[in-house]
C-alpha positions in Angstrom: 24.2 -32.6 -7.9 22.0 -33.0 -4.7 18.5 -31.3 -4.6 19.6 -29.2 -1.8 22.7 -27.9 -3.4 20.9 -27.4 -6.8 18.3 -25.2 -5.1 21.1 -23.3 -3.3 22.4 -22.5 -6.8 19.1 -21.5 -7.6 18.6 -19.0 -5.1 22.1 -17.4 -5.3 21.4 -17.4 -8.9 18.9 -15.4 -8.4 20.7 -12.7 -5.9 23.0 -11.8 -8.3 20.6 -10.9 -11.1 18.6 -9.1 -8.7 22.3 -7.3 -7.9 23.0 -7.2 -11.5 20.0 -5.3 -12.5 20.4 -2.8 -9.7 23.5 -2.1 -10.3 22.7 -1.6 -14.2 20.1 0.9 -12.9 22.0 3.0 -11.0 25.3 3.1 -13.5 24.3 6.6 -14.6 24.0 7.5 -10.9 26.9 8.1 -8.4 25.2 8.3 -5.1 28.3 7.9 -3.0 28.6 11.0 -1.5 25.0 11.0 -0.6 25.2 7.1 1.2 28.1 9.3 3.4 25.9 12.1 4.5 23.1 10.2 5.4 24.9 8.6 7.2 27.2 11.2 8.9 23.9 12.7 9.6 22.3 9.7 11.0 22.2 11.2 15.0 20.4 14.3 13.4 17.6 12.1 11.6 16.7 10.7 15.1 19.0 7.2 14.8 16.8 6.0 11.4 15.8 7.5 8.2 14.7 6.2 5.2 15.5 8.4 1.8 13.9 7.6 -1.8 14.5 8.9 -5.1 12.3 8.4 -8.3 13.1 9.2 -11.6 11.9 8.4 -15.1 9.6 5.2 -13.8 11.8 4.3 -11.4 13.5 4.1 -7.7 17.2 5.2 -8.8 18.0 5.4 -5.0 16.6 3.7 -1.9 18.7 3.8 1.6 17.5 2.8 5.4 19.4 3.8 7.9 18.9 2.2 11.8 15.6 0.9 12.5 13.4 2.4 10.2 12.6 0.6 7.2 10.4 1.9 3.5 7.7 0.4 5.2 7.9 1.7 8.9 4.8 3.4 9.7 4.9 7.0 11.4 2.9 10.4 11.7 3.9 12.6 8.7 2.1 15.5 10.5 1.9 18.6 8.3 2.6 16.4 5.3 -0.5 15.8 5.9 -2.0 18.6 4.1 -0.9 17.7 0.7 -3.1 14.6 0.9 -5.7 16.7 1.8 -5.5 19.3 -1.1 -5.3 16.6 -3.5 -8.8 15.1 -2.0 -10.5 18.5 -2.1 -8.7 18.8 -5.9 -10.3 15.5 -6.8 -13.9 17.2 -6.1 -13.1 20.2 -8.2 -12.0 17.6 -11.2 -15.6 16.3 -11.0 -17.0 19.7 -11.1 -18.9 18.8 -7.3 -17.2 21.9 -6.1 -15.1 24.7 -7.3 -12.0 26.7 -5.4 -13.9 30.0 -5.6 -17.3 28.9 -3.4 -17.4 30.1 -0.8 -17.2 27.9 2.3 -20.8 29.5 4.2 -22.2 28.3 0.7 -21.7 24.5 2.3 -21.6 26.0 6.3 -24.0 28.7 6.4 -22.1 29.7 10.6 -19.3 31.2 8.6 -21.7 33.9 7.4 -23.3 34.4 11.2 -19.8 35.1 12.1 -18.5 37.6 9.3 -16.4 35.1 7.8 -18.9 34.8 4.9 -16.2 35.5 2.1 -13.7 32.6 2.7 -13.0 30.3 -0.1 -12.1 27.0 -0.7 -8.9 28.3 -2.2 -7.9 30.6 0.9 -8.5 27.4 3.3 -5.8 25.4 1.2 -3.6 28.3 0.8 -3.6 29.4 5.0 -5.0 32.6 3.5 -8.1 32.3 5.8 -8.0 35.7 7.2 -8.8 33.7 10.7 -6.5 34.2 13.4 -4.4 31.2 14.0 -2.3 30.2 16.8 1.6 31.9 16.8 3.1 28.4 18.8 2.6 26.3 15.6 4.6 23.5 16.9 2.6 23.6 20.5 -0.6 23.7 18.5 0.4 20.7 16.3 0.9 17.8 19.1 -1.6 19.3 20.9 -4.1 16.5 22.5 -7.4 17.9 20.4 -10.8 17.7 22.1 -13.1 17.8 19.4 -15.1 14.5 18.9 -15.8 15.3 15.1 -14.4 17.3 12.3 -17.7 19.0 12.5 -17.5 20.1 16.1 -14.0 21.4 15.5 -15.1 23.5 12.2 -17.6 25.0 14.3 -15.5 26.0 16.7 -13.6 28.1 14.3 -16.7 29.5 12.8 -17.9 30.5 16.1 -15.3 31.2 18.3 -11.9 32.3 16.3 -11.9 35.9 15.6 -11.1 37.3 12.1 -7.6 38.9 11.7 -7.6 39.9 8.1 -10.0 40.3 5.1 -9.6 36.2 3.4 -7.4 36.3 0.4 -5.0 38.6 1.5 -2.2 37.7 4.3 -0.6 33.6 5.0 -1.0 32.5 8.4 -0.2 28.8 8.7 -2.4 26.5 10.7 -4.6 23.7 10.9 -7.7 25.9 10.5 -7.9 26.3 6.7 -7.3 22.3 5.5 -9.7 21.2 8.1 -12.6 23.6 6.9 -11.6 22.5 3.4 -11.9 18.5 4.9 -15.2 19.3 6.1 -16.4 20.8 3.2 -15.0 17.6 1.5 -17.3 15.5 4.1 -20.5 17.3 3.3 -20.4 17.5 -0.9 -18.9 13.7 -0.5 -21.4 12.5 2.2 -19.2 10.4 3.9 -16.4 10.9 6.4 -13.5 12.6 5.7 -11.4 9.2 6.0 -13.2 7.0 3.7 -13.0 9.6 1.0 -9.4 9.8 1.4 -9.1 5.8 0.9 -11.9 6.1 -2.2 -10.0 9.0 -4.0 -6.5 8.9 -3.0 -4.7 6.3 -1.1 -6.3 3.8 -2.4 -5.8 4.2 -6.2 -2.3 5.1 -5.4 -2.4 1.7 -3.8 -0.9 3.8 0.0 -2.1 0.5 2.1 -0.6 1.7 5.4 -1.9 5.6 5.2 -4.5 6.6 7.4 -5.9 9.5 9.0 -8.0 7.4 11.5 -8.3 8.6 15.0 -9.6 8.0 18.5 -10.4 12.0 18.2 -11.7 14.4 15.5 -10.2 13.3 12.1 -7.6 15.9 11.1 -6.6 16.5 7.4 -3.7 19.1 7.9 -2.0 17.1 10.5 -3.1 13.5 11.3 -1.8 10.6 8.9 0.6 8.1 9.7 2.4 7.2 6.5 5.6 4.9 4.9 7.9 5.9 3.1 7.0 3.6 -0.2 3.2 5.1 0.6 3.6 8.6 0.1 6.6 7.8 -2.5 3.6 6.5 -5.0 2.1 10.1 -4.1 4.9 11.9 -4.7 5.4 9.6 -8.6 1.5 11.1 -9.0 2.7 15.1 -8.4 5.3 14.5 -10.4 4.1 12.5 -13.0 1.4 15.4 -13.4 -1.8 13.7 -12.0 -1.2 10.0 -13.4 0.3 7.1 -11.5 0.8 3.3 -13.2 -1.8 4.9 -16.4 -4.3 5.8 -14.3 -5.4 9.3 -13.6 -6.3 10.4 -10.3 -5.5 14.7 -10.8 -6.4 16.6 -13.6 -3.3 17.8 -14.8 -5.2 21.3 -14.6 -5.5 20.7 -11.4 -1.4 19.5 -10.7 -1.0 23.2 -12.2 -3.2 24.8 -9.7 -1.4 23.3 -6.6 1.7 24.4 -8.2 0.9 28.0 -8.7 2.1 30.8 -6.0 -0.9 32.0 -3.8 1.7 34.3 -1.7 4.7 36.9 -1.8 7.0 37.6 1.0 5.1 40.3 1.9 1.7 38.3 2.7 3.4 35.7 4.8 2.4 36.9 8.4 2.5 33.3 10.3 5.0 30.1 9.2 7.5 27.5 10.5 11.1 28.4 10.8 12.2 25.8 8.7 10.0 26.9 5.7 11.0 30.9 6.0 11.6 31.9 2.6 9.4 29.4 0.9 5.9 30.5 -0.9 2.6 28.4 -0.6 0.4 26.7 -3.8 -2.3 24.7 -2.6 -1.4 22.8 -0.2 1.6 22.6 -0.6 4.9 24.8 -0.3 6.9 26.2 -3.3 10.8 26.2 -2.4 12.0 27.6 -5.6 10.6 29.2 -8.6 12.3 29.9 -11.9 12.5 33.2 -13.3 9.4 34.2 -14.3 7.7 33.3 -10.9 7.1 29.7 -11.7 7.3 26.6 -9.7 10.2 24.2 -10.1 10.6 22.9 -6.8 7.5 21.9 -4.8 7.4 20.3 -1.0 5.6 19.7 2.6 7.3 19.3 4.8 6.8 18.1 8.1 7.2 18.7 11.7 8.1 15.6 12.8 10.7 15.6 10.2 9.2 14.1 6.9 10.6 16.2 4.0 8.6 14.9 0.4 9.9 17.0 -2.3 9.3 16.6 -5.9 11.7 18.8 -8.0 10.0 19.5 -11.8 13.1 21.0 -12.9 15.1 18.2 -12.8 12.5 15.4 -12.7 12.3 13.6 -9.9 10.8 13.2 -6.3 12.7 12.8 -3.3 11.2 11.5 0.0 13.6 11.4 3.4 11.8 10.1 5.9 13.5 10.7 9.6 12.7 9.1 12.9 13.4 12.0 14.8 11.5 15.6 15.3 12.6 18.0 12.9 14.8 21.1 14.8 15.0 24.3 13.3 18.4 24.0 12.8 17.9 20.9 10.6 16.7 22.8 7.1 20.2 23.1 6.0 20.6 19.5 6.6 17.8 19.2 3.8 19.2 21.6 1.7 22.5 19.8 1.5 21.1 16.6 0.8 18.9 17.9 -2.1 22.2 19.7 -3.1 24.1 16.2 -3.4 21.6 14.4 -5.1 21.5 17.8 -7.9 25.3 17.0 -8.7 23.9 13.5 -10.2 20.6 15.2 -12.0 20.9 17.3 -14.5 18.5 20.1 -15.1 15.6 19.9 -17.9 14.3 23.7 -17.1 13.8 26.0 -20.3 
């Protein structure tokens, strides 16, 4: 036997194990149906989307479709603000600040302006009271002319006018996360991006996540992400603040994000494509179980981005499109989420 052919043997060899042991990981799975809707669907994800599934330690599904790949970068938008609440939840593990200050506490403007009573909790809960603008996807991509997080915070303090007493009706915006990033800034003393990297991405090992910008840093809506980034955050949420042993949440403080802030009847302000969903911290709560708690948490994006981690059944789901997400598109979610469901069974008591 040559050299050359011995090697080939080597390296085909090792192709089929790699095959083998897939295959062995997935035999409890039947993911056929869900292959054929991704990619019946593949126009409507913008030409490429990438979809991931964890479950008990491990990827049991992993699909590209056109040019995108699990380590494509691309804005994640309003996903944006889960990263964020996690940061600020990281400073309330350390006891630095607590969800119940008051934000004029760390920016005395907000009590110049009546806006003295807004806490931490209603900035990552949309729950302001601030008014916010109705064109949420106009105010979204937006160019933004703030030079600093600080300028732009200011700018709400002084300028935006007070619609309702904090606390009491959901308006979604970028107002609330960014106060809550500059609060973040000052108790941290650095910027808003190298905290991120300290606290979150970093541990959670997210090399190509970034909120840097030419512009004013901006937590609800700024990151660029991949796919296998904000998978590892997703495997943290769900694994209740722990990812490979190592805490980075409290899992006090995974609770907290989970538990409703709003009722129909608050919600004044949201996207058409989360209309029927209630709001944690930071993040949205698509279903509940009976007695009002969460079982399936997500935030999802404008630009398409749908990270969904579903504690019923036990496992997170990332799809991650190329394309901008149209109204129209929800159901398209739903069905996924609805063929993956036929392969997990439900844990809930």
């Amino acid at each position: 036997m040559t050299v050359k052919f011995h090697n080939l043997c080597v390296k085909v060899s090792a192709v089929l194990i790699y095959l083998l042991f897939f295959q062995c990981l997935n035999a409890q799975y039947n993911f056929i149906r869900l292959d054929q809707k991704l990619e019946a669907s593949k126009k409507e994800f913008g030409g490429a989307v990438v979809t991931l599934i964890y479950k008990d330690g491990k990827l049991i599904y992993q699909k590209a479709i056109g040019e995108f790949t699990a380590k494509t970068q691309a804005p994640i938008v309003s996903s944006s603000q889960w990263l964020t609440a996690a940061l600020v939840m990281s400073f309330v593990d350390q006891g630095k600040l607590s969800l119940d200050d008051k934000v004029s506490k760390y920016i005395p403007l907000f009590a110049k302006y009546s806006k003295g009573f807004i806490t931490i909790r209603d900035c990552i809960s949309h729950m302001t009271g601030i008014e916010a603008d109705p064109n949420i996807l106009k105010k979204v991509m937006e160019h933004r002319s703030f030079s600093t997080l600080e300028d732009e915070v200011i700018d709400f303090a002084s300028k935006k006018d007070i619609q309702t007493n904090p606390g009491l009706e959901f308006r979604y915006s970028n107002i609330g996360l960014n106060i809550a990033g500059r609060i973040v800034e000052i108790v941290g003393r650095r910027g808003f991006e190298q905290l991120m990297q300290e606290r979150i991405t970093r541990p959670l090992m997210m090399r190509n996540t970034s909120f840097s910008s030419f512009d004013a840093v901006n937590p609800s809506s700024g990151a660029i992400s991949t796919a296998n980034d904000f998978m590892n955050f997703l495997m943290m949420i769900l694994n209740k603040g722990e990812f490979n042993g190592k805490r980075i949440l409290s899992e006090k403080s995974i609770n907290e994000m989970h538990t409703l802030r709003t009722n129909s009847s608050m919600i004044k302000l949201t996207p058409k494509m989360t209309e029927g969903f209630n709001f944690g911290l930071g993040e949205w709560i698509q279903d509940t179980d009976e007695n009002g708690k969460a079982t399936v948490v997500s935030c999802p994006s404008l630009f398409g981005t749908w990270p969904m981690v579903d504690l019923c059944r036990g496992y997170a789901c990332l799809i991650f499109p190329s394309g901008l997400l149209k109204d129209a598109q929800r159901g398209l979610y739903k069905e996924v989420k609805s063929v993956i469901d036929e392969q997990v069974a439900a844990n809930c008591k």
